[in-house]
C-alpha positions, 0 to 999 in steps of 0.5 A, a space after each residue: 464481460 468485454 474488455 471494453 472502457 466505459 469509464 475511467 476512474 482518476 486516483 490522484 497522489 500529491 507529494 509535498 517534498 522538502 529541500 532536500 527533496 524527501 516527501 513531508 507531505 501526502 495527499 490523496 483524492 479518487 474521482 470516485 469519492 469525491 464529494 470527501 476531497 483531498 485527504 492527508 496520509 503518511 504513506 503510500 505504496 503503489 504496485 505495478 505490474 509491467 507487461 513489457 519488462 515482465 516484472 513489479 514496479 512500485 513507488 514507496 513514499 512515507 512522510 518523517 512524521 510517520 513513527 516507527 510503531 505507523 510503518 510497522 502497523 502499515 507494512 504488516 497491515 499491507 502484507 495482509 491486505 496484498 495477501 488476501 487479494 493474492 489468494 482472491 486472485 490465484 485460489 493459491 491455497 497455501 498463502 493465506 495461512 501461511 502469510 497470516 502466521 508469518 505476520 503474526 510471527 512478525 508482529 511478535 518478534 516486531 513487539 519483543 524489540 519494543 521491550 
């Protein structure tokens, strides 16, 4: 496998922002998928690692018409997923099972506030 570009791949993220300037509005669309077009969401999260500062950037954007029960589900779910990539990445043993219980443990405590 070289380490050569033989095609690029474009991820597009549209913001709609209020005049206050906070995003009401998201659109997403991938080159790779574009026969589906441009599709709604509520959220986006994006993480970047920055080789020149040595650390993780990201951009946080959700709509106000995303309830509090959508950013829980969407957090968690998000640990999940990042999790299960972590582990495919770095064989780290121990983060499987200790993110799945932390996130169930969340969840619960998450569910006990609702009561």
């Amino acid at each position: 496998m070289k380490n050569e570009v033989k095609n690029w791949e474009e991820i597009k993220i549209k913001v709609g922002l209020n005049e206050n300037n906070l995003p009401v509005d998201l659109k997403w669309s991938a080159s790779a998928n574009s026969s589906q077009g441009v599709k709604d969401c509520k959220a986006f999260n994006l993480g970047i690692w920055d080789p020149v500062i040595n650390n993780s950037l990201s951009i946080n954007l959700w709509t106000n018409s995303m309830t509090v029960d959508e950013m829980n589900m969407h957090y968690v779910r998000n640990l999940i997923n990042l999790t299960k990539s972590y582990v495919d990445a770095t064989k780290n043993p121990l983060a499987q099972n200790m993110m799945k219980t932390f996130c169930q443990n969340l969840m619960e405590e998450t569910n006990k506030l609702k009561s």
